[in-house]
VOKOLLO-187979 format. One record per atom (N, C-alpha, C): x, y, z; residue in one letter. Coordinates in steps of 0.02 Angstrom, whole numbers, plus 50000, padded with zeros to 5 digits. Example, Ala and Ser with C-alpha at 12.3 -4.5 7.8 and 13.67 -1.06 7.14 Angstrom:
2
506604971650390A
506154977550390A
506604983550390A
506424988850354S
506844994750357S
506455000250394S
***
This chain:
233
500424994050000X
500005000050000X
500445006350000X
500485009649966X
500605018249953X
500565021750017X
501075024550047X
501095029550092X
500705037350075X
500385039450141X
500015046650091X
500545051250054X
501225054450069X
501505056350032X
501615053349960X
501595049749960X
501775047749903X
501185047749833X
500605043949868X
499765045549838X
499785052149829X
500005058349889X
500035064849865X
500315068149796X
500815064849783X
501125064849741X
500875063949660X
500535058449678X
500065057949593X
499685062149598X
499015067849624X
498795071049621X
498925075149582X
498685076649507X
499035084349493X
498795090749549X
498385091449561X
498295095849615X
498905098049660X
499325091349676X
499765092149733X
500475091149683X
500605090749627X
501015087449590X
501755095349599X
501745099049582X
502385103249617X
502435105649674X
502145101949738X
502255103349807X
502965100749809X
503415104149860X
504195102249899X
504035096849928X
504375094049939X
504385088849994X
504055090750071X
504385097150069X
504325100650121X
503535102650136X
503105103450068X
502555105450088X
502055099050088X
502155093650055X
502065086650038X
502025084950133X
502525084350156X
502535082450235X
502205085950257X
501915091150252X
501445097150315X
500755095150279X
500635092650209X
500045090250206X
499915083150221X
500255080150221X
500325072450260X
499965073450349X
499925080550382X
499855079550421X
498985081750440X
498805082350407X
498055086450401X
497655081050354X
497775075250314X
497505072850283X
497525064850313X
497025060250305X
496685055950331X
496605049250262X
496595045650271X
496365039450236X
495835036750234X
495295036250216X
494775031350192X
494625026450149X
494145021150176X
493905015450124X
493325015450111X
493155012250046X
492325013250055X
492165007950020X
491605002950025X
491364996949974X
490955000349932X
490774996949877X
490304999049827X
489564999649847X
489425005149792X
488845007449820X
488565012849881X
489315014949899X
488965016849970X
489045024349961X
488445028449986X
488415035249968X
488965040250045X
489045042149985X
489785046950019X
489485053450062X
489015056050015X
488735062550045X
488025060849989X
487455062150024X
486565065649990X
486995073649965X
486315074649901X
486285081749894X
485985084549966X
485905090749972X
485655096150025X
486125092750086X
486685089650085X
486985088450144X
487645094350148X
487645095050240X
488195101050239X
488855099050193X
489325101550171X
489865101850165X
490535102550213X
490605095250244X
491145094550273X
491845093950272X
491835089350211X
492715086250174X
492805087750123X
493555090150101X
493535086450045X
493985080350025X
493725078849973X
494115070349956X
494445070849892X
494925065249900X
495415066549809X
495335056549824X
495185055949737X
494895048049758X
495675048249740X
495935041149765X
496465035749767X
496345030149729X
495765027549727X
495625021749683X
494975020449703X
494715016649644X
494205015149629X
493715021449575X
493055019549570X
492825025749541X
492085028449590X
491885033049564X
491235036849600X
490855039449552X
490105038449559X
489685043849521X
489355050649548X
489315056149531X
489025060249537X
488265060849503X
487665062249532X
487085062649530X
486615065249544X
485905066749507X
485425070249547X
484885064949541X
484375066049598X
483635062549604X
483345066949592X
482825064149562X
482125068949562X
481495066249651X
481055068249621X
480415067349677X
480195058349676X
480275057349597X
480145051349576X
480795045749586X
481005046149603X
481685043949610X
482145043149538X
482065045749493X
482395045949427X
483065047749429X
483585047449421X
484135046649419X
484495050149356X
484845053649348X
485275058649308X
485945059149337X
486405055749323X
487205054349317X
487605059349296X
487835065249329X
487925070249328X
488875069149279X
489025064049309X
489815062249304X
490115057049329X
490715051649311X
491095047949357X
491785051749342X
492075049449411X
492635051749426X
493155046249452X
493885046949426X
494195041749433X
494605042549472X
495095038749461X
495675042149530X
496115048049522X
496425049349555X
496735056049570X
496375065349538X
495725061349542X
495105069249537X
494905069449623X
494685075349620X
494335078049696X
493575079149691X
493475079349740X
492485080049735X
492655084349818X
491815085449821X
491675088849870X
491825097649884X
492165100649813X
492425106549852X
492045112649833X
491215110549798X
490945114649819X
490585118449859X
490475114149887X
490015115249948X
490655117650023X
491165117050022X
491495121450059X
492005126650025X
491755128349959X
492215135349941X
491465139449952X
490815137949947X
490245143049940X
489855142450002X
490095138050059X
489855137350117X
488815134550110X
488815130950034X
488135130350029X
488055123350026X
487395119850042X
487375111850038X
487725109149990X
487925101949999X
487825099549919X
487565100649872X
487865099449823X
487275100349754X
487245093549701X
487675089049761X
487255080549710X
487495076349762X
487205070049739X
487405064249776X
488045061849748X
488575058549783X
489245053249776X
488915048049804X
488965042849743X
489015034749758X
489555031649751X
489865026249784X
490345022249737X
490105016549700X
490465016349656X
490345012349607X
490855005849611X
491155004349649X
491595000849685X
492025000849726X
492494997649759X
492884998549811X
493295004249788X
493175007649857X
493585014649835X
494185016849894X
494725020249886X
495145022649936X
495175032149923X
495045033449972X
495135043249967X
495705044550027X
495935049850010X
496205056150054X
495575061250064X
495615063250138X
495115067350152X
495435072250198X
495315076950167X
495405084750206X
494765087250237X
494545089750318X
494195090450336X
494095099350316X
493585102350340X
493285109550306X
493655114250344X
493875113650391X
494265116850438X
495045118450404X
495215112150384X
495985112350346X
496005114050279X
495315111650237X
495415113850175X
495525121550172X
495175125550222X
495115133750206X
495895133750222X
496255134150259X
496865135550303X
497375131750221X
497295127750195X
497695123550160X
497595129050069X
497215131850087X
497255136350015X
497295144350037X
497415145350091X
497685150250113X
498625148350108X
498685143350150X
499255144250139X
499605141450072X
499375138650027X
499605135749971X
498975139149925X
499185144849879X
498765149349849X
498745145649772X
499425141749770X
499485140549704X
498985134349694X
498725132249748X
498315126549741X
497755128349675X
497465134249693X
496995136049675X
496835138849578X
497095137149554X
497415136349468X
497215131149456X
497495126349459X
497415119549444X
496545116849457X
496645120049521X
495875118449555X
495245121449500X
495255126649479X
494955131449451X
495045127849353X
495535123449348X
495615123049265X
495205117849310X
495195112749328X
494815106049329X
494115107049330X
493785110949387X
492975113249372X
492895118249314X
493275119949281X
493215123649204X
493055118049169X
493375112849165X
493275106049128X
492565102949139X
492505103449208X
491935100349219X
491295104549183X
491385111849195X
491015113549182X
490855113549111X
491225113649065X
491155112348999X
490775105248965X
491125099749014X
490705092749000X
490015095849009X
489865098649077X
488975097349090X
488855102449043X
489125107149014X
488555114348955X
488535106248893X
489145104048895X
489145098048826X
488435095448837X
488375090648894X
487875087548898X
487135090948914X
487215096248924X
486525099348912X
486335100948837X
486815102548814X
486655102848725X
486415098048694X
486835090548726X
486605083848691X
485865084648708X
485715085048775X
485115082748800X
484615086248756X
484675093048755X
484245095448720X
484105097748663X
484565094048604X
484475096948529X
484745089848497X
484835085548549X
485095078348504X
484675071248521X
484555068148495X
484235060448495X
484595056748534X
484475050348560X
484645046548607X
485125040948581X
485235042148500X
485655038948466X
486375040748469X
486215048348468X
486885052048461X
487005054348534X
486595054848595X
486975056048663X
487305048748664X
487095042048658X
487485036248683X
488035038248641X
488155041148587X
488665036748531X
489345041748579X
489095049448584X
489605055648621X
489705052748687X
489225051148726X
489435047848769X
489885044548783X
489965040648736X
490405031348744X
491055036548723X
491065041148670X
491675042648628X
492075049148702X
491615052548728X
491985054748801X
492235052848830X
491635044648848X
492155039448893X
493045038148885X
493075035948810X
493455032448788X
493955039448782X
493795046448770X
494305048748780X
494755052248842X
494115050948907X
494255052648982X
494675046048992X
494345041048995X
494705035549021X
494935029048966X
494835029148924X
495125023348853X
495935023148866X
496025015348842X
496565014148837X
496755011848739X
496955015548710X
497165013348650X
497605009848629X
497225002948567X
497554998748580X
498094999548497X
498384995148471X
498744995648408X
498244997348363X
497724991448358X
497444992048294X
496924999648290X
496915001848339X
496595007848330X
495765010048392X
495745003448412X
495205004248449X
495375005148523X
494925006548551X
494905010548614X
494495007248681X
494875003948723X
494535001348779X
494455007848846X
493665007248878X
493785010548918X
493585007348985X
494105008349014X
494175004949063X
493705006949132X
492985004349133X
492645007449184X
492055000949165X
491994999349214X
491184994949196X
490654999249213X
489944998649148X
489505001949151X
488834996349126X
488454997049181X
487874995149154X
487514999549115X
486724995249061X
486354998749024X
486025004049071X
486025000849119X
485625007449160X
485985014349204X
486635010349199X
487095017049210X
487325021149158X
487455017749107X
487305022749033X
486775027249026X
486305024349028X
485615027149025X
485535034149072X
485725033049135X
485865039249173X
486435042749176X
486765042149117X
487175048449096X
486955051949041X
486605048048997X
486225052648922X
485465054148930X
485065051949010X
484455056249010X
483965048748972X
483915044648949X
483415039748925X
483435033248956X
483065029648946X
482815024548967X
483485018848954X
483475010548998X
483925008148996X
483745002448928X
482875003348912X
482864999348837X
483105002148797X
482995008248794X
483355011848746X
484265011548730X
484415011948768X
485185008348780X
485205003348755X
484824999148774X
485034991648753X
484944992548677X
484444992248658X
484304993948582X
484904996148541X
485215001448588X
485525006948525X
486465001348531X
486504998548575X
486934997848600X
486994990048558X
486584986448544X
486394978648521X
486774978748419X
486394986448407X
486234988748339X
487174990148341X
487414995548392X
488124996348367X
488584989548358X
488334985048412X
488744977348411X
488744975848326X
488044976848309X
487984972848276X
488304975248184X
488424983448215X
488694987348155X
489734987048151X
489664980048218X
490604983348238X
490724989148244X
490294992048291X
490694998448305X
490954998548380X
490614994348418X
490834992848488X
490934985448492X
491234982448557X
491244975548566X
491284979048663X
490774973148691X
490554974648776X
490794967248803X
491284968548845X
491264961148889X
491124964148953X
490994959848986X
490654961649073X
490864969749084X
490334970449062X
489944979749056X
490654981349035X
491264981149014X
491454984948982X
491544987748900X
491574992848879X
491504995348809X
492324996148772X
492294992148716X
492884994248678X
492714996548636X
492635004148586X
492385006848537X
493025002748474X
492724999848452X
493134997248386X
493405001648338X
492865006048298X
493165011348264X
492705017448280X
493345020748309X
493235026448343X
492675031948274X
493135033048232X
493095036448176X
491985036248161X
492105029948160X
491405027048112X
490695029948160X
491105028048224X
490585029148292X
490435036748294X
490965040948293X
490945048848296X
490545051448253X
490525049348151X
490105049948119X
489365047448137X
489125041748174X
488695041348187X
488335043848238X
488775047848274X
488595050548345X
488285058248305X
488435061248250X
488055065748203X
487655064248162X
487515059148137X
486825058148119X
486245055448166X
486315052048223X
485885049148272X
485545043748227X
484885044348250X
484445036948245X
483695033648295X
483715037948373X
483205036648395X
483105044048444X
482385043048426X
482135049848471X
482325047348563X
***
Protein backbone atom coordinates (compact mmCIF):
# COMPACT_ATOMS: atom_id res chain seq x y z
CA UNK A 1 0.00 0.00 0.00
CA UNK A 2 1.20 3.65 -0.95
CA UNK A 3 2.18 5.89 1.83
CA UNK A 4 0.03 9.33 1.83
CA UNK A 5 3.00 11.27 0.64
CA UNK A 6 3.53 9.53 -1.95
CA UNK A 7 -0.48 9.10 -3.25
CA UNK A 8 0.07 12.97 -2.70
CA UNK A 9 2.25 12.96 -5.18
CA UNK A 10 0.11 11.58 -8.15
CA UNK A 11 -2.41 14.19 -7.58
CA UNK A 12 -1.94 16.85 -10.15
CA UNK A 13 -3.41 19.17 -7.70
CA UNK A 14 -0.49 18.42 -5.34
CA UNK A 15 2.02 17.49 -8.20
CA UNK A 16 4.75 20.64 -7.66
CA UNK A 17 4.50 20.65 -3.87
CA UNK A 18 8.37 20.44 -2.02
CA UNK A 19 8.77 17.77 -0.13
CA UNK A 20 8.64 20.12 2.43
CA UNK A 21 5.11 21.07 1.76
CA UNK A 22 4.11 17.32 0.76
CA UNK A 23 5.06 16.48 4.69
CA UNK A 24 2.89 19.42 6.30
CA UNK A 25 0.09 18.03 4.13
CA UNK A 26 0.64 14.48 5.21
CA UNK A 27 -0.29 15.90 8.43
CA UNK A 28 -3.89 17.28 8.02
CA UNK A 29 -4.99 14.57 5.66
CA UNK A 30 -6.64 11.18 6.62
CA UNK A 31 -7.28 7.89 4.72
CA UNK A 32 -10.46 6.27 3.84
CA UNK A 33 -12.20 3.09 2.47
CA UNK A 34 -15.37 2.64 1.10
CA UNK A 35 -17.28 -0.62 -0.51
CA UNK A 36 -19.40 -0.20 -3.46
CA UNK A 37 -22.32 1.48 -3.61
CA UNK A 38 -22.08 3.35 -0.61
CA UNK A 39 -23.18 7.05 -0.63
CA UNK A 40 -20.44 9.38 0.37
CA UNK A 41 -22.54 12.51 0.91
CA UNK A 42 -26.88 13.11 -0.21
CA UNK A 43 -27.43 16.35 -2.13
CA UNK A 44 -28.71 19.22 0.50
CA UNK A 45 -26.05 17.67 2.87
CA UNK A 46 -23.62 20.21 4.78
CA UNK A 47 -20.29 20.36 3.30
CA UNK A 48 -17.72 18.91 5.46
CA UNK A 49 -14.58 17.24 3.48
CA UNK A 50 -12.94 17.29 0.89
CA UNK A 51 -11.78 14.06 -0.88
CA UNK A 52 -9.18 13.30 -3.81
CA UNK A 53 -10.22 9.60 -4.84
CA UNK A 54 -7.08 7.14 -4.66
CA UNK A 55 -8.75 4.34 -6.33
CA UNK A 56 -11.60 3.02 -7.43
CA UNK A 57 -14.37 5.13 -9.19
CA UNK A 58 -17.55 7.37 -8.00
CA UNK A 59 -20.64 8.77 -9.59
CA UNK A 60 -21.96 12.05 -9.26
CA UNK A 61 -25.83 12.53 -9.41
CA UNK A 62 -29.16 14.04 -9.06
CA UNK A 63 -32.73 12.49 -7.92
CA UNK A 64 -35.75 13.78 -8.75
CA UNK A 65 -39.17 13.45 -6.46
CA UNK A 66 -39.71 10.27 -8.48
CA UNK A 67 -36.65 8.77 -7.80
CA UNK A 68 -35.21 9.17 -11.46
CA UNK A 69 -31.74 9.31 -11.62
CA UNK A 70 -29.46 11.72 -13.83
CA UNK A 71 -25.60 10.85 -13.65
CA UNK A 72 -24.15 14.04 -13.43
CA UNK A 73 -20.39 12.44 -13.92
CA UNK A 74 -17.81 9.59 -12.87
CA UNK A 75 -14.73 10.35 -11.49
CA UNK A 76 -11.62 8.33 -11.34
CA UNK A 77 -8.67 8.42 -9.39
CA UNK A 78 -6.55 11.20 -8.59
CA UNK A 79 -9.79 13.84 -9.25
CA UNK A 80 -11.33 15.61 -6.07
CA UNK A 81 -15.04 16.01 -5.30
CA UNK A 82 -16.65 17.77 -2.60
CA UNK A 83 -15.15 21.31 -2.96
CA UNK A 84 -18.12 22.93 -3.63
CA UNK A 85 -19.97 23.04 -1.04
CA UNK A 86 -17.01 24.29 1.18
CA UNK A 87 -15.58 27.05 -1.19
CA UNK A 88 -19.53 28.61 -1.19
CA UNK A 89 -20.29 27.45 2.33
CA UNK A 90 -23.74 26.06 0.58
CA UNK A 91 -25.26 22.36 0.76
CA UNK A 92 -24.36 19.91 -1.62
CA UNK A 93 -25.45 20.06 -4.93
CA UNK A 94 -25.50 16.10 -5.81
CA UNK A 95 -25.20 12.84 -4.49
CA UNK A 96 -21.52 10.64 -4.47
CA UNK A 97 -21.97 6.94 -4.84
CA UNK A 98 -19.32 4.45 -5.25
CA UNK A 99 -19.31 2.45 -7.85
CA UNK A 100 -16.81 0.16 -6.30
CA UNK A 101 -14.23 -0.29 -3.79
CA UNK A 102 -12.83 2.91 -3.30
CA UNK A 103 -9.73 4.52 -1.28
CA UNK A 104 -9.73 8.65 -0.65
CA UNK A 105 -7.61 11.21 1.07
CA UNK A 106 -9.78 13.46 3.04
CA UNK A 107 -9.21 16.94 4.13
CA UNK A 108 -11.61 18.07 6.72
CA UNK A 109 -13.43 21.89 6.12
CA UNK A 110 -11.48 23.36 8.76
CA UNK A 111 -8.03 22.45 6.92
CA UNK A 112 -9.18 22.76 3.49
CA UNK A 113 -9.77 26.74 4.13
CA UNK A 114 -6.28 27.10 6.06
CA UNK A 115 -4.61 24.70 3.19
CA UNK A 116 -5.50 27.26 0.29
CA UNK A 117 -4.64 30.04 2.26
CA UNK A 118 -1.50 28.85 2.78
CA UNK A 119 -0.80 27.14 -0.58
CA UNK A 120 -2.48 29.85 -3.01
CA UNK A 121 -1.05 28.10 -5.91
CA UNK A 122 -3.38 25.29 -5.18
CA UNK A 123 -6.01 27.20 -6.51
CA UNK A 124 -5.17 27.26 -10.64
CA UNK A 125 -5.19 23.89 -11.12
CA UNK A 126 -8.26 23.68 -8.90
CA UNK A 127 -10.10 26.28 -10.98
CA UNK A 128 -8.79 24.60 -14.69
CA UNK A 129 -10.38 21.20 -13.41
CA UNK A 130 -14.07 22.65 -12.55
CA UNK A 131 -13.58 24.73 -15.93
CA UNK A 132 -13.46 21.19 -17.44
CA UNK A 133 -16.14 20.05 -15.62
CA UNK A 134 -17.98 22.71 -16.37
CA UNK A 135 -17.69 22.47 -20.01
CA UNK A 136 -18.60 18.55 -20.01
CA UNK A 137 -22.07 19.46 -18.21
CA UNK A 138 -22.91 22.85 -20.90
CA UNK A 139 -21.72 19.60 -23.48
CA UNK A 140 -24.27 17.50 -22.04
CA UNK A 141 -26.96 19.86 -21.76
CA UNK A 142 -26.69 20.55 -25.50
CA UNK A 143 -26.80 16.76 -26.19
CA UNK A 144 -29.77 16.55 -23.99
CA UNK A 145 -31.51 19.07 -25.60
CA UNK A 146 -31.05 19.38 -29.43
CA UNK A 147 -29.82 15.65 -29.93
CA UNK A 148 -31.55 12.08 -30.10
CA UNK A 149 -30.73 9.30 -27.85
CA UNK A 150 -28.71 7.78 -30.67
CA UNK A 151 -26.23 10.40 -30.78
CA UNK A 152 -26.05 11.20 -26.73
CA UNK A 153 -25.04 7.24 -26.34
CA UNK A 154 -22.69 7.35 -29.37
CA UNK A 155 -20.81 11.13 -27.57
CA UNK A 156 -21.13 9.55 -24.63
CA UNK A 157 -19.19 6.26 -25.12
CA UNK A 158 -16.67 8.51 -27.45
CA UNK A 159 -16.04 10.95 -23.98
CA UNK A 160 -15.70 7.88 -22.13
CA UNK A 161 -13.09 6.47 -24.25
CA UNK A 162 -11.41 9.73 -24.41
CA UNK A 163 -11.49 10.51 -20.37
CA UNK A 164 -10.59 7.10 -19.58
CA UNK A 165 -9.75 4.66 -22.93
CA UNK A 166 -6.89 2.82 -23.27
CA UNK A 167 -5.68 2.65 -27.00
CA UNK A 168 -4.91 -0.26 -28.40
CA UNK A 169 -2.51 -0.87 -31.84
CA UNK A 170 -5.12 -1.60 -34.12
CA UNK A 171 -6.82 1.56 -33.41
CA UNK A 172 -9.60 0.84 -31.01
CA UNK A 173 -10.20 2.10 -27.73
CA UNK A 174 -10.94 0.26 -24.43
CA UNK A 175 -12.45 2.11 -21.63
CA UNK A 176 -11.66 0.98 -18.74
CA UNK A 177 -14.72 1.48 -16.31
CA UNK A 178 -17.64 -1.03 -16.09
CA UNK A 179 -21.00 0.39 -16.98
CA UNK A 180 -24.25 -0.98 -16.92
CA UNK A 181 -27.30 -0.26 -19.51
CA UNK A 182 -28.77 1.48 -16.80
CA UNK A 183 -25.83 3.39 -15.80
CA UNK A 184 -25.41 4.55 -19.35
CA UNK A 185 -28.78 5.42 -19.49
CA UNK A 186 -28.29 7.84 -16.53
CA UNK A 187 -25.66 9.69 -18.09
CA UNK A 188 -27.56 10.51 -21.55
CA UNK A 189 -31.10 11.24 -19.80
CA UNK A 190 -33.17 7.93 -21.50
CA UNK A 191 -34.37 4.89 -20.65
CA UNK A 192 -32.17 1.61 -20.09
CA UNK A 193 -34.28 -0.14 -23.25
CA UNK A 194 -33.29 2.36 -25.07
CA UNK A 195 -29.64 1.65 -24.40
CA UNK A 196 -29.95 -1.68 -24.94
CA UNK A 197 -31.40 -1.22 -28.36
CA UNK A 198 -28.97 1.39 -29.49
CA UNK A 199 -26.14 -0.43 -28.01
CA UNK A 200 -27.22 -4.29 -29.58
CA UNK A 201 -27.54 -2.26 -33.21
CA UNK A 202 -23.77 -0.75 -32.66
CA UNK A 203 -22.51 -4.55 -31.78
CA UNK A 204 -24.05 -5.43 -34.48
CA UNK A 205 -22.62 -2.54 -36.91
CA UNK A 206 -18.79 -3.34 -35.24
CA UNK A 207 -18.62 -0.31 -33.90
CA UNK A 208 -18.35 -1.43 -30.23
CA UNK A 209 -17.53 -4.89 -28.68
CA UNK A 210 -18.90 -5.07 -24.48
CA UNK A 211 -17.49 -7.79 -22.21
CA UNK A 212 -18.69 -7.67 -18.54
CA UNK A 213 -20.11 -4.06 -18.88
CA UNK A 214 -17.10 -3.02 -20.35
CA UNK A 215 -17.00 -0.93 -23.81
CA UNK A 216 -14.23 -1.16 -26.45
CA UNK A 217 -15.25 1.36 -29.26
CA UNK A 218 -13.74 -0.56 -32.27
CA UNK A 219 -13.69 2.27 -34.72
CA UNK A 220 -13.53 5.28 -33.14
CA UNK A 221 -13.82 7.29 -36.47
CA UNK A 222 -17.20 5.41 -37.77
CA UNK A 223 -18.85 5.83 -34.17
CA UNK A 224 -18.13 9.76 -34.07
CA UNK A 225 -19.81 9.99 -37.61
CA UNK A 226 -22.62 8.25 -36.26
CA UNK A 227 -22.81 10.10 -33.11
CA UNK A 228 -23.90 13.13 -35.94
CA UNK A 229 -26.37 11.62 -37.62
CA UNK A 230 -28.25 9.81 -34.56
CA UNK A 231 -31.11 7.37 -35.11
CA UNK A 232 -33.61 7.33 -32.10
CA UNK A 233 -35.74 9.97 -30.58
Amino acid sequence: MQEIPELLREVPLFSKFSNEDVGALTTIVKRRSYPKAHVLFHQGDPGEEFLVLTEGSVKVELMNQDGKELTLAILKPYQFLGELALLDDVPRSATVVTMEKTDFLVINKRDFARMLDTYPRMCFPMLRQLTRRVRILTDDIASMAFLDSYARVSRKILALAEEMGQVHEDGSIYIDQALTHQQLANLVGTTRETVTKILNEMKDRDLISIRRHRITVVDPEELAERANLGGYT
